[in-house]
N, C-alpha and C positions, 0 to 999 in steps of 0.2 A: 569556431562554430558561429555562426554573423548568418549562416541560412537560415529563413524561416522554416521552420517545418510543420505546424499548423494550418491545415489547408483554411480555405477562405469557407470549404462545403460543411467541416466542423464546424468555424467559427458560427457560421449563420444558423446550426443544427440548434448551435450550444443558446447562443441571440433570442432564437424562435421560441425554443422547448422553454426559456428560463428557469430550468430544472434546477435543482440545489443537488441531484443525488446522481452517482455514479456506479456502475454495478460490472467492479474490478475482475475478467474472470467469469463472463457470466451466459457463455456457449450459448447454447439455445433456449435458456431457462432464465432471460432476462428478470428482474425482480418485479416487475410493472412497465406497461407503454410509455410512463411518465419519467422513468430512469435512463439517463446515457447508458450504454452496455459499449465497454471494450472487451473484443476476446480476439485469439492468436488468427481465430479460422471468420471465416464469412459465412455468418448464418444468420437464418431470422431473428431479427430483433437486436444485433450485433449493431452497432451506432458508427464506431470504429474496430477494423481491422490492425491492430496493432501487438507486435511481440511483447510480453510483459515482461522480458528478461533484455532488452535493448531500450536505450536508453538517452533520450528525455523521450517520453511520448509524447502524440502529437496533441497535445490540450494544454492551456491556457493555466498558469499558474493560477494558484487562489480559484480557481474555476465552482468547485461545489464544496455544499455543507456537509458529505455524508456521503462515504464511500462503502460500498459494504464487497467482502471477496468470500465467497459463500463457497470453501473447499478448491481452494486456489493455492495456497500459501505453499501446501505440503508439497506440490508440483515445484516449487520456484528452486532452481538450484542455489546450494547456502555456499559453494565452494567460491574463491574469489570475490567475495563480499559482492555476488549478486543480488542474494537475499536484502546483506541492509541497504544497496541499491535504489532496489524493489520497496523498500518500504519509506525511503526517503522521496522515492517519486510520488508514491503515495501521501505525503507530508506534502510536498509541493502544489499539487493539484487540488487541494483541501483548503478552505478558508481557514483563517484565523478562527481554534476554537473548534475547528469541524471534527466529526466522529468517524473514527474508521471502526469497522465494524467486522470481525474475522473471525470464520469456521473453521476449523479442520476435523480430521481424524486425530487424537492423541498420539503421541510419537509410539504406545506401548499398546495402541489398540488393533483388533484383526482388520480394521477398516484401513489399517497405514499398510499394512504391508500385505492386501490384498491386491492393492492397483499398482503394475507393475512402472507404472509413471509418476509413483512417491517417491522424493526421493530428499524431502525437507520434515524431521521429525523436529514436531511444535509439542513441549510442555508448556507446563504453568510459571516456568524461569524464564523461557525465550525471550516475551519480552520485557523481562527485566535490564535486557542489554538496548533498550530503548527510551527506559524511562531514564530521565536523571535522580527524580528523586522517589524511585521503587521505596516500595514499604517489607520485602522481601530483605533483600541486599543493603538499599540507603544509596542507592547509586553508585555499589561499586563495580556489576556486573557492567552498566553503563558505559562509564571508563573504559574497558575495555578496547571500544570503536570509538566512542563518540559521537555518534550519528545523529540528524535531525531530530530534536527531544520530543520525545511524545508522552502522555501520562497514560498510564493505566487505568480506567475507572471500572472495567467489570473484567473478571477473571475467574471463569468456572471451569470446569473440567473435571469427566469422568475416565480413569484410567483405560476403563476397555469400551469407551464410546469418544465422543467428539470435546473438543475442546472451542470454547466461546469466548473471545476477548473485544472490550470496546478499549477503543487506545480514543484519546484526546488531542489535537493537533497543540504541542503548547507552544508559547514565542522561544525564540532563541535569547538566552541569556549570556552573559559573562562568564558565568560563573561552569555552565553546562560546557565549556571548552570544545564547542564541537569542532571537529576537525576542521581543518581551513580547503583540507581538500574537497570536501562535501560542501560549503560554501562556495568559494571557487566555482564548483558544477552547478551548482544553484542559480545562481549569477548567468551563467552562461546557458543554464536552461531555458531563465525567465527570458532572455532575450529572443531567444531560437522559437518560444513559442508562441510568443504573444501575436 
């Protein structure tokens, strides 16, 4: 992968706006003028046109402070680890320290399994298989994948309405053993998009 794939009309969008926020997932309901908006389809207020389930997207590592995906996640298919994919691209595109910010429908509420394009049920575990050092588990759900470390700093959830998580971008440690193959990808993302 040695192509660039970050156009020069992002890079200068990204230059111009000097926005810190990205609004992951964000159709025609952008969060504000002042937010990049990626969604799959071309609509108003859409920044980039980009599939969220393909992978590197076309933006600049370390690019914003503050990603927010406002009823996006439930859509991302979890089968073949596109979900922690999807959330490690997330990590990547996020400064050092940046806040990802995530809605859903609770996996158990009418709001998941009325839209027939859910098809990712998010409890209040989920991402515990993201933090290393969850306050749930202790980081053993983690282990599991190993995925780009994120912390959890807010975690609410109502069984039969939406679920609200702010995740923390943290550094890669030793100790977090993340996969080599999600670094590997890493590596050859930052290249492809700078």
């Amino acid at each position: 992968m040695n192509k660039k794939i970050t156009t020069k009309e992002t890079r200068d969008l990204l230059a111009k706006r000097r926005n810190n926020f990205v609004d992951i997932g964000c159709g025609g309901n952008k969060q504000g003028k002042a937010w990049f908006g990626i969604d799959y389809r071309a609509m108003p207020g859409v920044d980039l046109v980009q599939d969220l389930e393909k992978f590197p997207w076309a933006v600049p590592s370390e690019s914003f402070n503050t990603a927010v995906a406002s009823h996006v996640v439930e859509h991302i298919d979890p089968s073949h680890g596109i979900f922690i994919s999807f959330m490690n691209e997330a990590w990547r595109i996020l400064k050092p320290e940046g806040e990802f910010i995530i809605g859903a429908p609770y996996a158990t509420s009418m709001g998941m399994f009325r839209d027939p394009t859910h098809c990712n049920f998010i409890t209040e575990e989920t991402f515990c298989y993201f933090d290393p050092e969850d306050v749930f588990y202790r980081g053993e759900l983690y282990k599991v994948y190993n995925p780009l470390p994120w912390k959890v700093k807010v975690n609410t959830w109502h069984v039969t309405g939406n679920i609200e998580v702010v995740l923390v971008k943290r550094d890669i440690l030793p100790e977090y053993n993340v996969d080599p193959e999600y670094l590997k990808l890493l590596k050859q993302y930052d290249k492809a998009t700078k």
